[in-house]
C-alpha positions in Angstrom: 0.0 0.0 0.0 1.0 3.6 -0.6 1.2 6.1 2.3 -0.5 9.4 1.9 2.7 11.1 2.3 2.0 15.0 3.2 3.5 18.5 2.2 2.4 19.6 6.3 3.6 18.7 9.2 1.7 19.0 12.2 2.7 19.9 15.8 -0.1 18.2 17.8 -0.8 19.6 21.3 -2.8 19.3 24.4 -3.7 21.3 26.9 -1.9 21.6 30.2 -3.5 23.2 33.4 -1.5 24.0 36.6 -1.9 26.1 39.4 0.7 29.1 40.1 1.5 30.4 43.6 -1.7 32.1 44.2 -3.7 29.7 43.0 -4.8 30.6 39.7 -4.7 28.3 37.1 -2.5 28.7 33.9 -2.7 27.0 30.7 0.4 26.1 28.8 0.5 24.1 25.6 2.6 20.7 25.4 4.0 18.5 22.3 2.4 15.5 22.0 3.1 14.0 18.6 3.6 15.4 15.2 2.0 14.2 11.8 2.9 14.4 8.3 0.1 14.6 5.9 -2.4 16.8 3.8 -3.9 20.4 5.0 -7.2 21.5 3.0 -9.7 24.0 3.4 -13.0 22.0 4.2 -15.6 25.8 4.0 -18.6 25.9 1.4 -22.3 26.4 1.9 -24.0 23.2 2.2 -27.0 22.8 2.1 -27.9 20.0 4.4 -28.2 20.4 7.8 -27.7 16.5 9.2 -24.0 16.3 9.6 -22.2 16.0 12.8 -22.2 19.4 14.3 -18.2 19.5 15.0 -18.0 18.6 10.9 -20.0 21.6 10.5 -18.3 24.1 12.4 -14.6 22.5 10.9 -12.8 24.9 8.5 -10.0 22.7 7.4 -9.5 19.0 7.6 -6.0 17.5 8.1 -5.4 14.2 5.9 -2.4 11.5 6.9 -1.2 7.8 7.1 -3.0 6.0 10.2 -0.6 6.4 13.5 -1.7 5.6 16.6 -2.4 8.6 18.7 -1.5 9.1 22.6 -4.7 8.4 24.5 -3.9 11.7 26.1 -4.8 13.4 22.5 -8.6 14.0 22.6 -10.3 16.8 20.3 -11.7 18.3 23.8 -7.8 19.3 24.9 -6.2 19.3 21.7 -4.9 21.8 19.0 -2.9 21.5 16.0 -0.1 24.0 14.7 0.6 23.7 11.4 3.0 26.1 9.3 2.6 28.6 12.6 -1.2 28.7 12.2 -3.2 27.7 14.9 -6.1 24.8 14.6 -8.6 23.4 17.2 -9.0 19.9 16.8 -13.0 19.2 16.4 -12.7 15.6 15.4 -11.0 12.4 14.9 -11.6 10.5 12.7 -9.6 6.6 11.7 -12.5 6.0 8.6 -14.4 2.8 9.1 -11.9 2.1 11.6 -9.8 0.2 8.9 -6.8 1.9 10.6 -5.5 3.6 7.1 -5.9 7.0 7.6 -6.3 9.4 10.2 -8.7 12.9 9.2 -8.7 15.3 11.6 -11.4 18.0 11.3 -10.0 21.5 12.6 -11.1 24.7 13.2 -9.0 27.9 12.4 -8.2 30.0 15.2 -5.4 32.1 14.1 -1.4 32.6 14.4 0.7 31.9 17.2 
């Protein structure tokens, strides 16, 4: 099989809270894996309204060869930085579960 290959490379990362000396919490950003793979814009009007509501709200949509992902990576803490632009990760998704691709539905948020 051929791998999907990729022109991006993605700096996946999750969310970090602690607590500073007063007691207020502080979020830093942490690597947790990088992926190689496919950026495209994923905007348009459609028309129908029955999709997945995190699909819908996606801007782009990160394409690469299946890797297994830390458990810790989970679209709730997780961001993607990809050629210094910022991404929130909305989705998932390993297709069918067949364990050849990963897409990974983002959301645009702006430059570092």
């Amino acid at each position: 099989m051929r791998g999907i290959g990729g022109n991006a490379v993605a700096d996946i990362q999750i969310k970090s809270i602690t607590r500073n000396e007063i007691g207020e919490q502080e979020v830093a950003w942490v690597s947790e894996d990088t992926l190689t793979g496919w950026l495209d814009l994923s905007g348009g009007d459609s028309k129908y309204t029955t999709y997945n509501a995190k699909v819908q709200e996606s801007t782009h949509m990160f394409i690469a060869d299946y890797k297994r992902l830390s458990d810790m990576i989970k679209a709730e803490n997780s961001r993607m930085v990809v050629n210094g632009q910022v991404y929130d990760i909305m989705l998932i998704d390993d297709p069918m579960g067949m364990h050849e691709q990963l897409e990974i539905y983002l959301k645009f948020t702006g430059g570092q």
